[in-house]
DSSP file (Angstrom, degrees, kcal/mol; ACC not computed):
  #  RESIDUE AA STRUCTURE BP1 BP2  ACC     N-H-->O    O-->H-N    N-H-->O    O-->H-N    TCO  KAPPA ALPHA  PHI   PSI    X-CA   Y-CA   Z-CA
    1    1 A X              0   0    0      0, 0.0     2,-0.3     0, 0.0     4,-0.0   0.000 360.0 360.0 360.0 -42.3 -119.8   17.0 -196.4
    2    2 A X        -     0   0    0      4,-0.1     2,-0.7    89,-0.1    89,-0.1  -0.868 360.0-121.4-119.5 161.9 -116.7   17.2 -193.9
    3    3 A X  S    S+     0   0    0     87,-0.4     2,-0.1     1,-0.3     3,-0.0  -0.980 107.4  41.4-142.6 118.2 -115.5   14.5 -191.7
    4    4 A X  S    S-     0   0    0     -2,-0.7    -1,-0.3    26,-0.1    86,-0.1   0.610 113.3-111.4 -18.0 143.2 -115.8   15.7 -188.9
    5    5 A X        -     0   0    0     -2,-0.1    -2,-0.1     1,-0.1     2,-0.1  -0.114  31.6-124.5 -58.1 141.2 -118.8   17.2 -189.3
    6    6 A X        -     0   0    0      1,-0.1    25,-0.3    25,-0.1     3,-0.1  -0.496  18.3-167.9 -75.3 147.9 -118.3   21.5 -189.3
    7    7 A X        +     0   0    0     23,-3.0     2,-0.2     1,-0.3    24,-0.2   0.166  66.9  11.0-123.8  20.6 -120.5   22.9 -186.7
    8    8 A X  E     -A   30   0A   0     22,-0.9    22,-3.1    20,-0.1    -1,-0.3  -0.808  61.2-125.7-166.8 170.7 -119.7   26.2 -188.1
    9    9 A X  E     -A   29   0A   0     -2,-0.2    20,-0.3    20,-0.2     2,-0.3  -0.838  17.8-172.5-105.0 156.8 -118.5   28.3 -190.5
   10   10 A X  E     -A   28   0A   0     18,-0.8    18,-2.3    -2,-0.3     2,-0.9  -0.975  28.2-127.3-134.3 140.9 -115.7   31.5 -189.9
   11   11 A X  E     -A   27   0A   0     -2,-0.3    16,-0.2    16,-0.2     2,-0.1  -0.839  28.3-120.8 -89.8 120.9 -114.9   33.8 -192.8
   12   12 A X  E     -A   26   0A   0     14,-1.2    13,-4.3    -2,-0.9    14,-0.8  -0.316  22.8-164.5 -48.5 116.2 -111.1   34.1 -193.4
   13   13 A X        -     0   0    0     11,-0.2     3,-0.3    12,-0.1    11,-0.1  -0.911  56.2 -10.1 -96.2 130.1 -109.4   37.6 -193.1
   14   14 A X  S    S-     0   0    0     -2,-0.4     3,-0.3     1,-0.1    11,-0.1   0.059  79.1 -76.1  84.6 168.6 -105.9   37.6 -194.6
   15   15 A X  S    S+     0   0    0      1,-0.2     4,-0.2     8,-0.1    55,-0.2  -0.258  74.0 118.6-135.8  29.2 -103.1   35.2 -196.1
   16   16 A X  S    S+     0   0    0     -3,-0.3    51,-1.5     1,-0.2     3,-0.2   0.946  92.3  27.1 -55.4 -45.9 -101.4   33.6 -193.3
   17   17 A X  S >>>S+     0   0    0      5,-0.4     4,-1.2    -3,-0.3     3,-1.1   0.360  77.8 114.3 -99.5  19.7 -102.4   30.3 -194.4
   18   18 A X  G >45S+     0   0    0      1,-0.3     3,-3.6     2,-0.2    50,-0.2   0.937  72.1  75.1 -54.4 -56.4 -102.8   30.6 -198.4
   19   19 A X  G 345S+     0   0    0     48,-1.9    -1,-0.3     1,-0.3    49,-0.1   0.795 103.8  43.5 -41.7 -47.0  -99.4   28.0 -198.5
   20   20 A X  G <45S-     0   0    0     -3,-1.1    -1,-0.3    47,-0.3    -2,-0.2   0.460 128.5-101.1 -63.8 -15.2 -102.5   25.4 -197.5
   21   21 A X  T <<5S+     0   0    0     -3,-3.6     2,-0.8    -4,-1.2    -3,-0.2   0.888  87.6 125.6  87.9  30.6 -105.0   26.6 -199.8
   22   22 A X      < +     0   0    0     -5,-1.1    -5,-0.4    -4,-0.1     2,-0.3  -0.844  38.9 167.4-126.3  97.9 -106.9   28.9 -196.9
   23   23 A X    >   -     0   0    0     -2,-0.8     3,-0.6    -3,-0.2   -11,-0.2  -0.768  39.5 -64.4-109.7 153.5 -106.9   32.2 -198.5
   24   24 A X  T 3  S+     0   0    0     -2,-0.3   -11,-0.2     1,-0.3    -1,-0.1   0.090 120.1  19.8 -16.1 106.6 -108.8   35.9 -197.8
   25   25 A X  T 3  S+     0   0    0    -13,-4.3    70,-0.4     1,-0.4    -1,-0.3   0.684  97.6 133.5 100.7   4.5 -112.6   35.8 -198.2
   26   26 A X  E <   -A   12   0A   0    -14,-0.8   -14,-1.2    -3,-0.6     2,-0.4  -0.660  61.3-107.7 -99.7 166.6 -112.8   31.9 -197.8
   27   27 A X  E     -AB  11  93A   0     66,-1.9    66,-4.1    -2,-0.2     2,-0.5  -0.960  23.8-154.2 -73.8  79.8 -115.2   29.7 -195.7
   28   28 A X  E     -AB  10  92A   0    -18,-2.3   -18,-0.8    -2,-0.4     2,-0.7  -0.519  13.0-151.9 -54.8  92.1 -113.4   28.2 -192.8
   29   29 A X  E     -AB   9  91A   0     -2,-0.5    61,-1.3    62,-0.5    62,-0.7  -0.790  27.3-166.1 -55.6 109.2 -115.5   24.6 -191.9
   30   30 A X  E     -AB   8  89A   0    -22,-3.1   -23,-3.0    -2,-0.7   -22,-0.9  -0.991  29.8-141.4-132.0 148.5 -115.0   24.1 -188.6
   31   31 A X  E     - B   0  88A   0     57,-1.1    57,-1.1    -2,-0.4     2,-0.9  -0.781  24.7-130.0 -48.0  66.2 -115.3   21.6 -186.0
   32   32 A X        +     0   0    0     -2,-0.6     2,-0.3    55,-0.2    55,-0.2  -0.116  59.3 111.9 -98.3  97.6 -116.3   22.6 -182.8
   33   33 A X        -     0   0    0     -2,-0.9     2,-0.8     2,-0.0    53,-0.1  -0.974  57.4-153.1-147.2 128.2 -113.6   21.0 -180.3
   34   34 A X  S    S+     0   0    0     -2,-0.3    -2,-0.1     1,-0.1    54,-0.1  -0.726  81.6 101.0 -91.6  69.2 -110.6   21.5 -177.7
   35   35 A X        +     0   0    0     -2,-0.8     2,-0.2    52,-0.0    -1,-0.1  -0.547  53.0 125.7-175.9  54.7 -109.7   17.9 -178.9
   36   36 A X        -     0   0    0     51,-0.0     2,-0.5     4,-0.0     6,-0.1  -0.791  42.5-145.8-127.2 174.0 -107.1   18.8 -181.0
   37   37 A X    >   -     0   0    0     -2,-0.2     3,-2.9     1,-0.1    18,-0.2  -0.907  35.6 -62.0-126.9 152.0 -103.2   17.8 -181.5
   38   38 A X  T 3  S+     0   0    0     -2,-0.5    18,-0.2     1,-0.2    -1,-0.1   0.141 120.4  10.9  -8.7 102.9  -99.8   18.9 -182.5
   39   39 A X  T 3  S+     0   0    0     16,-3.7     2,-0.5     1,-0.2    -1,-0.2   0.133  92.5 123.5 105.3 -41.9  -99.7   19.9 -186.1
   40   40 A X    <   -     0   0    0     -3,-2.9    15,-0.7    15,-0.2    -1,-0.2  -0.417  67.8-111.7 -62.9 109.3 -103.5   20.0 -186.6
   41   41 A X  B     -C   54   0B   0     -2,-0.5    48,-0.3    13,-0.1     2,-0.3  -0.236  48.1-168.6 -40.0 148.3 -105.2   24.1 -188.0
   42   42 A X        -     0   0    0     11,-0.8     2,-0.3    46,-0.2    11,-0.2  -0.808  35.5-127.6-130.6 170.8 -107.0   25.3 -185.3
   43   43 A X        -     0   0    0     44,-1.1    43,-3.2    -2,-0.3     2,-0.2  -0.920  41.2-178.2-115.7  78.2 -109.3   27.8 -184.6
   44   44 A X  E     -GH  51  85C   0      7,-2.0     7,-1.1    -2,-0.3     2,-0.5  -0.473  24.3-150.2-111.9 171.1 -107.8   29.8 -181.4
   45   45 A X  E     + H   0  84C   0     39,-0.6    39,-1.9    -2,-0.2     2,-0.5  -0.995  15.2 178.2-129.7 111.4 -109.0   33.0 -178.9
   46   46 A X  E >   - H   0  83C   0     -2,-0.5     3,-2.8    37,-0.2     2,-1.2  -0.984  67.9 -51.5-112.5 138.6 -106.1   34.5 -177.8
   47   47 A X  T 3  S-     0   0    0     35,-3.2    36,-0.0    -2,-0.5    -2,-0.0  -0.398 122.4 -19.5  60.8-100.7 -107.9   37.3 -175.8
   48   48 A X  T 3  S+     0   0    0     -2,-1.2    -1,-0.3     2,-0.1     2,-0.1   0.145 119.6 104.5-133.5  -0.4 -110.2   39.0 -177.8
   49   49 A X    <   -     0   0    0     -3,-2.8     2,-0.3     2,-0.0    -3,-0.1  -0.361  53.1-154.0 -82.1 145.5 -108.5   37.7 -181.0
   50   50 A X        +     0   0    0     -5,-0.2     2,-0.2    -2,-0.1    -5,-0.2  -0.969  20.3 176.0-125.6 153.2 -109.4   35.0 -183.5
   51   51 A X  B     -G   44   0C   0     -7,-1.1    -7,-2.0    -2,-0.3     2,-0.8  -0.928  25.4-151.1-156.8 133.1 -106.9   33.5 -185.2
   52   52 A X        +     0   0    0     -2,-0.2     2,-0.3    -9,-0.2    -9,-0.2  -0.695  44.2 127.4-113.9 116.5 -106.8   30.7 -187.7
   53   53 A X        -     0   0    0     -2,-0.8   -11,-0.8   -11,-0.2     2,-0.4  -0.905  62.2 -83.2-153.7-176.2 -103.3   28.7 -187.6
   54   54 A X  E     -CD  41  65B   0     11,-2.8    11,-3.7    -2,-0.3     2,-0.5  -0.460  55.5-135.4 -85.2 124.4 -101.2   25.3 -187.4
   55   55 A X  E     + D   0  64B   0    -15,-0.7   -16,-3.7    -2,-0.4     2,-0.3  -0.678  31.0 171.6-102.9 152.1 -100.9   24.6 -183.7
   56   56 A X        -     0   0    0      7,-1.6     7,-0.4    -2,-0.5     2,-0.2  -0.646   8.4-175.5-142.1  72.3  -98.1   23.6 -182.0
   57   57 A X        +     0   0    0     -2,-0.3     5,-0.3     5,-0.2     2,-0.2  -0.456  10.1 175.6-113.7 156.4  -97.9   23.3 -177.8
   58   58 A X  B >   -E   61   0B   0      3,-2.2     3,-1.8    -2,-0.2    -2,-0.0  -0.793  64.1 -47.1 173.4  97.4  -95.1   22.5 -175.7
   59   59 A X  T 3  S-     0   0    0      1,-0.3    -1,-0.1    -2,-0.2    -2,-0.0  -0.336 123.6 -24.6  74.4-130.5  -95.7   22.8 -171.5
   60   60 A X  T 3  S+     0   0    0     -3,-0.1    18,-1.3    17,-0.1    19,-0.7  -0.061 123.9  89.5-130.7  67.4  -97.3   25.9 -171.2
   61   61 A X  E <   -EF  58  77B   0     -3,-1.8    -3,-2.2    16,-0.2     2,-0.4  -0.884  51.6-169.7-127.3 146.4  -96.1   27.6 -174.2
   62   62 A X  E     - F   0  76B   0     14,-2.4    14,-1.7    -2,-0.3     2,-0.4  -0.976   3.5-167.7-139.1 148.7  -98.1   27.3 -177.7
   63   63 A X  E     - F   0  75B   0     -7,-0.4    -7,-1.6    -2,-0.4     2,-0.5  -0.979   7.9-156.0-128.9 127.5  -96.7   28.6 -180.8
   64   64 A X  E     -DF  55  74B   0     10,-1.4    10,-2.1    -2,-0.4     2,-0.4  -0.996  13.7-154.2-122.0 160.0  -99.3   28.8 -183.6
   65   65 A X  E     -D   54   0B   0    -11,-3.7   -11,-2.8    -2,-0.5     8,-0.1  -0.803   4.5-143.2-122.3 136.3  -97.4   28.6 -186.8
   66   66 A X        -     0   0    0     -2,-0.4   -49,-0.2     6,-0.3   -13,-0.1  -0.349  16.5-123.3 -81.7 171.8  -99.0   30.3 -190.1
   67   67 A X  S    S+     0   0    0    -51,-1.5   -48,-1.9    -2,-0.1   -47,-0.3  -0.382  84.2  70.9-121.5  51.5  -98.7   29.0 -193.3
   68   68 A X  S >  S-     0   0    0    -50,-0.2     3,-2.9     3,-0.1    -1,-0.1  -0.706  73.8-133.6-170.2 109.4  -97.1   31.6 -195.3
   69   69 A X  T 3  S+     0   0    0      1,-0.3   -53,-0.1    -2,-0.2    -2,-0.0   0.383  99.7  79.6 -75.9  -4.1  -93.3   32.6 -194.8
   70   70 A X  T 3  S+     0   0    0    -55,-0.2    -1,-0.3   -54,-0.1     2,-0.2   0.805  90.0  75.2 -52.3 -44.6  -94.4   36.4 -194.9
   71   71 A X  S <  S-     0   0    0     -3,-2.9    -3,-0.1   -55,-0.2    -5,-0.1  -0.412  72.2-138.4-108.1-176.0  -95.6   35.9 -191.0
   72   72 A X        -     0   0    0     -2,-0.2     2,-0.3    -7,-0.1    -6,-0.3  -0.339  35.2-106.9-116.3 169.3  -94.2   35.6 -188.1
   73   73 A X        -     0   0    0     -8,-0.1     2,-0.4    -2,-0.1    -8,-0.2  -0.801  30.9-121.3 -92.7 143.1  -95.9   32.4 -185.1
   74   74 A X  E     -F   64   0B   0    -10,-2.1   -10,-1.4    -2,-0.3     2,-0.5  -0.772  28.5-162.2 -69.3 119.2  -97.9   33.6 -182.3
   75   75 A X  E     -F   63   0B   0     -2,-0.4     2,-0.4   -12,-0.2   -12,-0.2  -0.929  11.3-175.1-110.5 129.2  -96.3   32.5 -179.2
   76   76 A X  E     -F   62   0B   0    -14,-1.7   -14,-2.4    -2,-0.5     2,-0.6  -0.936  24.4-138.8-136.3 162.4  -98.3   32.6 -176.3
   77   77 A X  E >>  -F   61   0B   0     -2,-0.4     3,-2.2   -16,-0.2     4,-1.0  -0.889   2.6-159.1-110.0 103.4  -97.8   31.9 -172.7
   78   78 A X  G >4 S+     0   0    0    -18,-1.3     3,-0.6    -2,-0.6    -1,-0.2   0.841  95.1  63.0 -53.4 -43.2 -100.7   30.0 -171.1
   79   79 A X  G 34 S+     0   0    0    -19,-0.7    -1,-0.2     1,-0.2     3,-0.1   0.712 121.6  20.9 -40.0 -31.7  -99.3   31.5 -167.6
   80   80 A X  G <4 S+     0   0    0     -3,-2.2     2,-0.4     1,-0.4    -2,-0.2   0.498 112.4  41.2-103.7 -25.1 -100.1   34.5 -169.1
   81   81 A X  S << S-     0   0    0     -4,-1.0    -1,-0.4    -3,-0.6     2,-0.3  -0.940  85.7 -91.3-152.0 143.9 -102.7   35.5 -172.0
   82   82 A X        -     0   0    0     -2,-0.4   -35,-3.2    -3,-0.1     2,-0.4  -0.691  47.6-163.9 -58.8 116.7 -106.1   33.9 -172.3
   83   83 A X  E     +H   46   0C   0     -2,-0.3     2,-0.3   -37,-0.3   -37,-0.2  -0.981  16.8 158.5 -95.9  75.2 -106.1   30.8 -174.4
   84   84 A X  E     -H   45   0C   0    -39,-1.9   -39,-0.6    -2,-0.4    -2,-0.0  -0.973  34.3-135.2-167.9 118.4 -108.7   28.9 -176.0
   85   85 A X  E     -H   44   0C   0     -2,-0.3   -41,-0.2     1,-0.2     3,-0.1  -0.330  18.4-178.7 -50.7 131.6 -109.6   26.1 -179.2
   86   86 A X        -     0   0    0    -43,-3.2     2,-0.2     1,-0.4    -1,-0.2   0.813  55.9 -67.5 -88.5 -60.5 -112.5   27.5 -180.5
   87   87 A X        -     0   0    0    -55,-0.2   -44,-1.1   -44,-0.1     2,-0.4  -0.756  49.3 -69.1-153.3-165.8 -112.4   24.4 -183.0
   88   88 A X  E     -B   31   0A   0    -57,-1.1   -57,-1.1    -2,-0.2   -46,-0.2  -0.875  34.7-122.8-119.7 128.9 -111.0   22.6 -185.6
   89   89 A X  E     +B   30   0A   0     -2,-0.4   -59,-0.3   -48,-0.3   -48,-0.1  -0.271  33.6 164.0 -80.0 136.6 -110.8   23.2 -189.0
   90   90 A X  E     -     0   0A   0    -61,-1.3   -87,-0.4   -86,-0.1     2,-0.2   0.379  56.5  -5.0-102.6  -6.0 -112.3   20.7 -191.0
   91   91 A X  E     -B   29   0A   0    -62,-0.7   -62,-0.5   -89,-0.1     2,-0.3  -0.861  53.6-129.1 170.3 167.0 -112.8   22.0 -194.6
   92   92 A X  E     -B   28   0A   0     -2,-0.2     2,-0.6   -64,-0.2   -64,-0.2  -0.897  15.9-165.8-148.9 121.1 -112.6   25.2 -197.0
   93   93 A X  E     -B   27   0A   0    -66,-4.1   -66,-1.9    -2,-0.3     2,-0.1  -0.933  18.0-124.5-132.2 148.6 -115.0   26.7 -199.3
   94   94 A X        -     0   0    0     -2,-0.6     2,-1.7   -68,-0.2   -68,-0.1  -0.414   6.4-141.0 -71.4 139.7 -114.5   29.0 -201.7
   95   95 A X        -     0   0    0    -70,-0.4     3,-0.1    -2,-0.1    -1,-0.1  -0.379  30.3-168.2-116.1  78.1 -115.9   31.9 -202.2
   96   96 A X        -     0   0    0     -2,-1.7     2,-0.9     1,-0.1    -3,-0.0   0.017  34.2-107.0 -52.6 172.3 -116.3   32.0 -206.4
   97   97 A X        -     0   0    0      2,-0.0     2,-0.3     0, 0.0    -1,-0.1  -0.896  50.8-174.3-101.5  83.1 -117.3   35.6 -208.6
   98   98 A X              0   0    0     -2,-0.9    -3,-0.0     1,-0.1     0, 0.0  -0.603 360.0 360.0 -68.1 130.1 -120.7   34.2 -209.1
   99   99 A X              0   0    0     -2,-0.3    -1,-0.1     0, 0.0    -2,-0.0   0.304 360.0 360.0-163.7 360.0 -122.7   36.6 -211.4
């Protein structure tokens, strides 16, 4: 169904990325990899956090960049704050008013 196959799914809180079509209440597909690049959504842990945005790394600075001009990037400092791809996102499904 996705290429690369999801090895899980995350439900989406919140409208960082809705400019991409990954809105509140959706089904995140994801990919389960630290094998990702520049520019590619990710799936990241900063801390105790999940957070799903467009990543962007430079040294040992990472910016991940939302997709909605309401929010601000996370900038985090690898020197500093616990870091980690959970995955990549591969897919979106929606979550229709089924009745």
């Amino acid at each position: 169904m996705f290429k690369p196959n999801a090895d899980f799914l995350l439900r989406v809180s919140g409208m960082s990325m809705k400019d991409i079509g990954i809105l509140d209440g959706d089904l995140l597909a994801v990919h389960k990899t630290q094998d990702v690049r520049n520019g590619q959504v990710v799936v990241a842990r900063i801390d105790e956090e999940v957070t799903v945005k467009r990543l962007k790394k430079q040294g040992n600075v990472v910016e991940l960049l939302p997709e909605n001009s309401e929010f601000s990037p996370i900038v985090v400092d690898l020197r500093e704050q616990s870091f980690t791809i959970e995955g990549l996102a591969v897919g979106v499904i929606r979550n229709g008013n089924w009745q």
